[in-house]
N, C-alpha and C positions, 0 to 999 in steps of 0.2 A: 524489569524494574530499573531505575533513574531513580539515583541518589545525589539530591541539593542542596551543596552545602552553602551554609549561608552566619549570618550572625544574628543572636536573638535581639541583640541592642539593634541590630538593621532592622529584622524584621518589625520587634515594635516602633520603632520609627515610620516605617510604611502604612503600617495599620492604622498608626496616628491617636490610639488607645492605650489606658491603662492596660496589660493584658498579664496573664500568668504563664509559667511553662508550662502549668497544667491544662488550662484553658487553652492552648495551642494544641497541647498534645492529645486533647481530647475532638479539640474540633475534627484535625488531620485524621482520626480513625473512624470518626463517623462519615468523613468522604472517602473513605478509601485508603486511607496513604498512612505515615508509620514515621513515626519520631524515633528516628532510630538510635542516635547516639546525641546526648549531650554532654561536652567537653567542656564548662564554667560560662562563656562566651559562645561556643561555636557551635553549632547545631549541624545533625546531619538529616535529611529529612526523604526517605522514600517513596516515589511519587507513581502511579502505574505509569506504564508505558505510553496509552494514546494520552495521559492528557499532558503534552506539548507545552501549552499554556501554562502549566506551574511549574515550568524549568527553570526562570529566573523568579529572584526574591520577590520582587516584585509581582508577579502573578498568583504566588502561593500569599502576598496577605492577602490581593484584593479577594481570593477565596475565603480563606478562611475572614474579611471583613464583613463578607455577604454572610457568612454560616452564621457568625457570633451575630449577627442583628445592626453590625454599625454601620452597615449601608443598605441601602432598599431598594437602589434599583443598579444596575452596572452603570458603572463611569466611563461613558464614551470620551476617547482621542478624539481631540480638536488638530484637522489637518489642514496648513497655510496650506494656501495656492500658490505652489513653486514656478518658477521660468526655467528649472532645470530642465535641460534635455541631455537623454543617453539615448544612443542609437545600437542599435544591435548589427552589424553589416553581416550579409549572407555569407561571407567567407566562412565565416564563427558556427552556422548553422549544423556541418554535419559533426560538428567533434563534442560542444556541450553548449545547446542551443539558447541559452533560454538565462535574462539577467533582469534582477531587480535592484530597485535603488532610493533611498529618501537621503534625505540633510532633515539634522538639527544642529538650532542655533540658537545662545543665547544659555547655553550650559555650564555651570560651575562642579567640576569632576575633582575626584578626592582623590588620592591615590587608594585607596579604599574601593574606588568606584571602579578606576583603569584596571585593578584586579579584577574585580566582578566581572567586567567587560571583558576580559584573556578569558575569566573563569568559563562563563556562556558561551562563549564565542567557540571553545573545543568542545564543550559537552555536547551542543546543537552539533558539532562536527563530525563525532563517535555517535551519538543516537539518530536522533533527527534524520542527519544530513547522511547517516549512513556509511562514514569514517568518509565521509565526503563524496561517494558516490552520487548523491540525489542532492547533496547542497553543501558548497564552500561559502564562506562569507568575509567581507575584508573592511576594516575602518581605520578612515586616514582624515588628516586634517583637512577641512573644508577650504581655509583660507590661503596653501601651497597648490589647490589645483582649483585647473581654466575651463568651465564650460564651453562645447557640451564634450561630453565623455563616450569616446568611440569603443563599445566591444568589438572585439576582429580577432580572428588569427594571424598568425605570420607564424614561417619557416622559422624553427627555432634557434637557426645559428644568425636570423636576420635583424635578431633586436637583443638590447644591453641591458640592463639594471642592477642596481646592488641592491642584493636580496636581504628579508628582514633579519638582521643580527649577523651581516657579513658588514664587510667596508673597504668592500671592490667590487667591480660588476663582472656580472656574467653574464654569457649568453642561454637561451633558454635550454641547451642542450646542457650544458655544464652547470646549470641549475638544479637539475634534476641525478646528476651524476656525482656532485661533491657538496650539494646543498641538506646536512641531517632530514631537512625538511622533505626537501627536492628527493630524495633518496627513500624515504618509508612512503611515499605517495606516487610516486613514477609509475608505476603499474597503470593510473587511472590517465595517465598522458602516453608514454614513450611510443604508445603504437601508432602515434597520428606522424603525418608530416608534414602539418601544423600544429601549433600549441596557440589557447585560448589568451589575449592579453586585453587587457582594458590601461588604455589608453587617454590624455586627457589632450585640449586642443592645442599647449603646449610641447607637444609627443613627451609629455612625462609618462612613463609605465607605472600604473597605478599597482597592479598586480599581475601576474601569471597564473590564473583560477586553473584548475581549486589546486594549487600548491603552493604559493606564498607571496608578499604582497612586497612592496618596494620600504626601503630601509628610510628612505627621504619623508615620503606621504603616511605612509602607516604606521608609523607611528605616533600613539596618544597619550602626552603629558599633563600636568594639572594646568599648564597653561592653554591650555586648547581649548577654545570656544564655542569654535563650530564644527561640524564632524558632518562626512559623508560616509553610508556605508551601504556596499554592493553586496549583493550573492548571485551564484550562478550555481546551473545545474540544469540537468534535462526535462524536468519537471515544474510548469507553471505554478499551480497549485500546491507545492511542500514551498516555492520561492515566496510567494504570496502568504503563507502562515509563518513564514520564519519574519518577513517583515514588520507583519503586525505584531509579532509577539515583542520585537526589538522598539519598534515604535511605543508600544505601550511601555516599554519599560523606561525610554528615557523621557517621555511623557511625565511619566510619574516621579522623574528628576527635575523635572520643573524645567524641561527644556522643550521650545518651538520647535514643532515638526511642519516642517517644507515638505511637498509631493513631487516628485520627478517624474517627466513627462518619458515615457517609455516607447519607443519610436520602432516598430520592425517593420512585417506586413499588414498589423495593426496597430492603434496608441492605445497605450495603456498607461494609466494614472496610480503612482503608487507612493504610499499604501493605500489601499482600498478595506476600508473599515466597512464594507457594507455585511449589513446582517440578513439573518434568513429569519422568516417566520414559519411557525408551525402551530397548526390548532390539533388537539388530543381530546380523546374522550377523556374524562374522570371517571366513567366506567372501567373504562378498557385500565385504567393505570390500578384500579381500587383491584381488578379481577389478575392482576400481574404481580400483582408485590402482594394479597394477600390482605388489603387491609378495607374502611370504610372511610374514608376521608371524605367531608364535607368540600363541598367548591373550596371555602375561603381556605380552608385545611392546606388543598393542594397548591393555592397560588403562594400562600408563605412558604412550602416547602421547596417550591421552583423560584422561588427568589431569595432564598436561602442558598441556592446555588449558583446565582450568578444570572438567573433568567430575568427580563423584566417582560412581566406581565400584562398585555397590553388590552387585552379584555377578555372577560369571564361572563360567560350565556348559560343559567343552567347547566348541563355535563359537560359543556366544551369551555379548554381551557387554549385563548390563543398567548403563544409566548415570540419571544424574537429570542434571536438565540444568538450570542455574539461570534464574530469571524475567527476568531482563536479558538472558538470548540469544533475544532474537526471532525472531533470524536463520537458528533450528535450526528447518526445517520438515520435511524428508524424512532420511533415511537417509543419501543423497548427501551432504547438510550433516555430517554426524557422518563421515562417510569422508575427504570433507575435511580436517577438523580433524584427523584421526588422521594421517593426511598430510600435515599443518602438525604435528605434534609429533613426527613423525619427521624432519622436516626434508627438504621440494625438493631441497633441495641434496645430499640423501645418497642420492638415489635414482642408480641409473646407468642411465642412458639405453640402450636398446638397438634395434634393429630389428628388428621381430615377423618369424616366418618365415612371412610368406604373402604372395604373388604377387596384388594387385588391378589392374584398372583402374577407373579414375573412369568414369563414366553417370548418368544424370539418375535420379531417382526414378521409378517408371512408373507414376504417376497424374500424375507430374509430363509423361511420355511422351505419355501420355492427351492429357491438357490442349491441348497442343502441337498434338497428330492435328486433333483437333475444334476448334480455335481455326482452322488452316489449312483446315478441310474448310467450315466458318462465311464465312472469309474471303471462300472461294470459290465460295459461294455468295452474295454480294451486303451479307451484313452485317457491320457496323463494329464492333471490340470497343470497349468501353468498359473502363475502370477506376476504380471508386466507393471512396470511402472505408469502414472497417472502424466507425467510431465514427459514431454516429446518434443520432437519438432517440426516445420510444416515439410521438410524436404519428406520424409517418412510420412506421413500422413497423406499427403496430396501428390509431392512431383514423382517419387516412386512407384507411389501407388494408379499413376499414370488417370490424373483426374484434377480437375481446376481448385483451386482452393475455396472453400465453404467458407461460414459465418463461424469462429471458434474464437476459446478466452487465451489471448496473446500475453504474453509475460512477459510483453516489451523488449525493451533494446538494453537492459542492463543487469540481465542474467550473468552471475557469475561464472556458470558454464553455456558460452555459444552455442552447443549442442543441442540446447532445452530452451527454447520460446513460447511455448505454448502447452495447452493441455489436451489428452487425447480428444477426440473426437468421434469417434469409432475405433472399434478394438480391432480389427482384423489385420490391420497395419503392423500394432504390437506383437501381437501371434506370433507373424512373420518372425519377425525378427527372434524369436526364442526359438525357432525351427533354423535361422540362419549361426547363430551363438550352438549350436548342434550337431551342424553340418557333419562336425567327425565321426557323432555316433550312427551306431548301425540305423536300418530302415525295416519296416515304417516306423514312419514317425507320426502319430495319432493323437492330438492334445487339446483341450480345451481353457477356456477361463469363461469365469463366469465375474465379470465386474465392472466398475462405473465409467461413461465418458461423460464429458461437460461441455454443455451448450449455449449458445448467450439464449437470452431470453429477458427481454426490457420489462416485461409486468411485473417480475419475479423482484423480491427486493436486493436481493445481491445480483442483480442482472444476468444469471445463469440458473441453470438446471442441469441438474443429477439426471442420467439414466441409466437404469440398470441393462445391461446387456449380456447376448450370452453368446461364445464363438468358438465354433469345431472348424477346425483343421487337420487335413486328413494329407499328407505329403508319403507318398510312395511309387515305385515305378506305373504302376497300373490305376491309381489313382483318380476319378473320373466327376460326372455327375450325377452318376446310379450310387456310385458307395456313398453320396454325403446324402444324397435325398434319401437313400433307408436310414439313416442319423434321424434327420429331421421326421420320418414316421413314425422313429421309437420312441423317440420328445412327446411328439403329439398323441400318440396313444396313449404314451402314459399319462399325458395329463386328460386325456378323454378328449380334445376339443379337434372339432373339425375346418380344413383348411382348404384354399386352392392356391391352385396357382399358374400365373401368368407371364409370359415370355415377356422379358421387357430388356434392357439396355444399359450397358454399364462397363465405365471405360475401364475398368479397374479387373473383368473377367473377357471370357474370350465369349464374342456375337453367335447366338443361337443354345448358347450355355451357359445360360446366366437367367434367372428367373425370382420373379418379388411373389413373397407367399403371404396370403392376404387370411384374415379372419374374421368374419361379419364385416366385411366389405374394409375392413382397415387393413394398410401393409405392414406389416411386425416382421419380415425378414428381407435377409436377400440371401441367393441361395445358388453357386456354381463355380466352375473351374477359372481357378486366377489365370490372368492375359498373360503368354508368355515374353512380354514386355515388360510385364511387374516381376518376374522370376530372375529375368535377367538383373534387372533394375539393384535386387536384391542378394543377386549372385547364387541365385536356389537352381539348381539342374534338375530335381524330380518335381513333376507336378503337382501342382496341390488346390484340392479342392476345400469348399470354404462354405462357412452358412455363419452369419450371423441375425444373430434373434434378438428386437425388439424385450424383454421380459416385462420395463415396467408399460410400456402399451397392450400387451399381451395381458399381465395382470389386472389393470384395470376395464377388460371387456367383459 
């Protein structure tokens, strides 16, 4: 949860309505969100986590305007066609690739407002941005800097500036080593041997992203008219929503928004207000929330929420859905909201008329069988971790790297990039964390790896898996293939099997165990390239089982 704090005299100023604290505080619980504390004037207002878009005051009236009925359809930003250019140079590329940038002009700021603007500007920093991981952002006067605006690195003892709230320069080393700022944020630079600067065609240093911006330009007084403001971060798309949220907000201070022309291996034009369309069934939403809503039913309720409704066919409902909701990925998201605009509270509760009992899942059953049928036969289950990384998976495991879900480049531990893939790598490794105790060592798991997969709607897939590990001096491919006998007996089903290839066991002992003609295993002794690899000295043979390909034959 994101808590916003704001003024009720603001907020009804934005709304542009007569409105109540009640009428506020009832709107905000029927979307979700919680009037938490009101102090005479001051409000504090808790907002869920994805929705981004009611971070500033500004975002939370135009919601709650659209909930209470005093707007009908979203109020689209009007963006001038700017001549601004920023250039992103390849230096800048491997440290924190990626910036965005508008101008407005023609702004009258309150000090009232320059608060607000510090205000947003740390919270998107702490949430959003990820205490600045995934997005810094910097605002300086438009009319002290010279188009166009170089981002780059440089050596950080090779460039000077007085940092915000000093009043002498430093260099970027000594910025991060006696700068309050420079010093709680170092971690996310000091390992480079370059630091990220932006740059203007004056060589004025606009900023040092993401740690603090220059004492000359960034700062914003009630005399300032026109404003630029950057972010940077590794990620296109968190840069792209932090913009539009910032554009709509001083949009709705009555200030012209300029587009800057964003210059790398591609241009890119920002901000980029463009929307997405989505057509839904009114079945599919009536059959998810539980209710009977008529078409026009549903289209007031999705424009209750900020959708505008661009045509309604019998059960299909097409909406456009603005660039600030991130948070709209599937259909469920839009059922939701329509469910949030008819109000939780108006719904009446009722008890379905069917007769269940609770039971476990039966792969879940599965699992259970074969874990106890393992048991009792002599080996130990283990339980590995879901998150790994590709050196363990693939280079170890002496095999080219597969299609698998990567966790990027900004894992707080280096260690962990990705998610397993196959379990027999993880095994490993609790036979290797072992190594002291006695032998053999006989152990299984029975549990998920994750796959991509593009049809699926979160772009991957669960499979269940199940893997025997059999590590002792005499350890072979006769002791794991009776393993895989007693599996298959017990479950009744019949199997073959055929000599096949794989770089990860040793050639002529290694074989894929098929069932009505599909492969659901693989089944033999690891290559003693991956034992080294792992630093294992006893042999160990290996079977891992397909279960949810196996369950559904």
């Amino acid at each position: 949860m994101t808590v916003v704090e704001t003024k009720l005299s603001r907020l009804k100023k934005l709304i542009k309505k007569q409105i109540t604290i009640k009428e506020i505080e009832e709107a905000l619980a029927n979307m979700g969100m919680e009037l938490e504390d009101v102090n005479e004037d001051d409000l504090k207002i808790e907002i869920t986590a994805e929705r981004t878009d009611l971070i500033t005051p500004e975002g939370l009236a135009r919601a709650i305007s659209s909930y209470l009925g005093f707007t009908k359809e979203y109020q689209e930003v009007k963006v001038n066609k700017g001549n601004y250019i920023h250039n992103i140079q390849p230096s800048v590329k491997k440290y924190r690739p990626f910036t965005r940038s508008f101008v407005v002009k023609n702004i009258k700021l309150t000090n009232e407002d320059i608060q607000s603007i510090m205000w947003i500007q740390e919270k998107l920093h702490e949430t959003f941005g990820r205490k600045r991981k995934k997005m810094a952002l910097g605002v300086y006067d438009l009319d002290l800097i010279k188009f166009p605006i170089e981002y780059t690195a440089m050596k950080p003892k090779d460039f000077k500036f007085v940092p915000l709230g000093m009043n002498k320069e430093l260099n970027g080393l000594q910025i991060i080593q006696t700068h309050p700022t420079g010093k709680n944020y170092a971690d996310l630079i000091k390992k480079y041997d370059k630091y990220p600067i932006q740059i203007d065609k004056k060589n004025q240093i606009l900023s040092m992203p993401p740690i603090i911006n220059s004492d000359s330009l960034g700062k914003i007084t009630s005399k300032t008219k026109n404003i630029f403001i950057e972010c940077t971060g590794p990620d296109e798309e968190t840069l792209d929503v932090t913009m539009n949220i910032l554009a709509t907000m001083f949009y709705d201070w009555k200030g012209k928004i300029y587009s800057v022309i964003i210059k790398d291996n591609k241009t890119t034009i920002c901000p980029d207000f463009t929307s997405r369309k989505k057509t839904i069934s009114i079945d599919f939403v009536n059959k998810y929330i539980g209710l009977d809503l008529k078409p026009k039913e549903a289209k007031e309720c999705a424009q209750k929420m900020g959708y505008d409704v661009t045509d309604l066919k019998k059960d299909k409902l097409t909406l456009t859905i603005p660039s600030v909701r991130t948070d709209i990925w599937h259909d469920v998201d839009i059922a939701d909201d329509i469910a949030r605009g008819y109000g939780y509270n108006n719904i009446t509760p009722t008890l379905p008329n069917i007769s269940t009992i609770g039971k476990m899942l039966p792969i879940n059953t599965l699992k259970e069988d074969l874990s106890n049928l393992l048991a009792n036969l002599g080996l130990i289950e283990v339980k590995t971790f879901a998150l790994t990384n590709k050196e363990n998976q693939y280079k170890k495991m002496n095999i080219k790297q597969e299609p698998h879900i990567s966790l990027g480049k900004n894992t707080s531990d280096k260690g962990i990039n990705m998610v397993r893939s196959w379990l027999i790598p993880e095994c490993i490794k609790a036979l290797v964390a072992n190594r002291n105790r006695e032998y053999p060592q006989r152990i299984f798991e029975a549990g998920i790896v994750v796959i991509p997969d593009e049809k699926a709607d979160v772009k991957s897939r669960n499979i269940e898996k199940l893997v025997c590990l059999l590590c002792e001096e005499k350890s072979n491919y006769t002791n794991i293939r009776q393993i895989l006998d007693v599996i298959m007996d017990f479950l009744d089903i019949k199997y073959t099997i055929k000599e096949t290839e794989h770089s990860s066991f040793i050639p002529g002992r290694v074989a894929s165990v098929y069932v009505k003609n599909k492969e659901i295993a693989y089944i033999g002794e690891l290559h003693p390239k991956v034992l080294n690899n792992f630093e294992l000295e006893l042999p160990v043979a290996a079977l891992e089982l397909n279960l949810t390909e196996l369950f559904s034959l």
